[in-house]
C-alpha positions, 0 to 999 in steps of 0.5 A, a space after each residue: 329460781 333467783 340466787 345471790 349468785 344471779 343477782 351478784 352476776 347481773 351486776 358483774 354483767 352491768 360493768 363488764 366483769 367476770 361472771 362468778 359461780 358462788 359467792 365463795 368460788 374465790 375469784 376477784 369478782 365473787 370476793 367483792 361480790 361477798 363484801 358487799 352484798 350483805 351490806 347493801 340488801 340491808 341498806 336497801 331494805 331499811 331505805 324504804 317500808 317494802 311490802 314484801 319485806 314487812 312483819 308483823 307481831 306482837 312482843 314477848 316482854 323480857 322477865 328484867 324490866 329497864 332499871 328506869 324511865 320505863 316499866 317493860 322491855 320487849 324482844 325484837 324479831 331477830 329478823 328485825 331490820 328497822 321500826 316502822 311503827 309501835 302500837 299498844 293494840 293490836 287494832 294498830 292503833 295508839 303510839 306509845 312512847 317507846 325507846 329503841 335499845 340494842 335488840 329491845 323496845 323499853 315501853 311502858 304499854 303493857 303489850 307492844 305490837 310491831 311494824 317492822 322490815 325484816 332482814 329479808 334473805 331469800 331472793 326469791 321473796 323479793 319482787 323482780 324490780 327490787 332485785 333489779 335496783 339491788 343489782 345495780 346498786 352492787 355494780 355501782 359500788 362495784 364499778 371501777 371507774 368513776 365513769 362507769 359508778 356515775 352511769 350505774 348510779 343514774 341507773 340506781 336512781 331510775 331503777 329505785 323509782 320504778 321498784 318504789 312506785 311498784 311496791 306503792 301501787 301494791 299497797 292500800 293507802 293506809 290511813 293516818 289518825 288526823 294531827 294535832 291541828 285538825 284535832 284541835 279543832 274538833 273536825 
């Protein structure tokens, strides 16, 4: 089973510090682990649309509506981490023109169904090349010299490619309605 703990203690490895327990065992290395862990998943998670960590749904519309410029506001997952797109169907769809507010989309379409990242916690859920890039991502911002964050950041790089090209290759192409070009041209 893959923990936070394990994930934190193959970053501290990376640099050559201290191997922790838990994140809250006290210890230098487990309170840096702490600051940043958090943090740095989400960063990561927003960075890309992963599969793994994608959602689905459909939005409850709150009872208030927006006091103008738009008719509805709808309700986020509270696992909501980033937007990937807005449909008004649930054939996915029609983009509807919509506005991001605190934890709300303010819309005019009657129904609103959301593509979104989640804020994906559990490591387990997370494919072993994302846990490999978000551990190097730890032990470059962990690094305590510019030396060693310069390597750990080549290995970011590398290792983003590799969990990116993964998740790709996982994945149907999705199919784009044509642009305004094509359109226009009755193609």
């Amino acid at each position: 089973m893959t923990s936070n703990v394990e994930i934190c203690n193959v970053a501290l490895t990376r640099i050559d510090r201290k191997r922790i327990t838990d994140l809250l065992d006290g210890s230098t290395s487990a309170n840096d682990c702490s600051v940043v862990f958090a943090p740095t998943r989400q960063e990561l998670l927003r960075g890309h649309d992963w599969n793994f960590a994608r959602g689905r749904e459909k939005l409850a519309r709150l009872t208030a509506a927006p006091t103008y410029e738009f008719d509805h506001a709808y309700q986020l997952p509270t696992d909501w981490l980033a937007t990937r797109r807005v449909h008004d169907n649930e054939d996915g769809a029609g983009s509807p023109t919509y506005r991001l507010e605190g934890q709300t989309i303010l819309s005019s379409a009657d129904d609103i169904y959301l593509t979104y990242t989640k804020d994906l916690t559990d490591p387990a859920a997370m494919p072993s090349d994302f846990r490999s890039l978000f551990s190097y991502r730890i032990a470059e911002q962990l690094a305590k010299t510019s030396t060693v964050r310069e390597e750990m950041g080549q290995d970011v790089q590398r290792s983003d490619k590799r969990a990116k090209s993964a998740d790709a290759i996982e994945d149907d192409a999705e199919d784009l309605p044509p642009g305004g070009w094509v359109t226009g041209r009755g193609r």
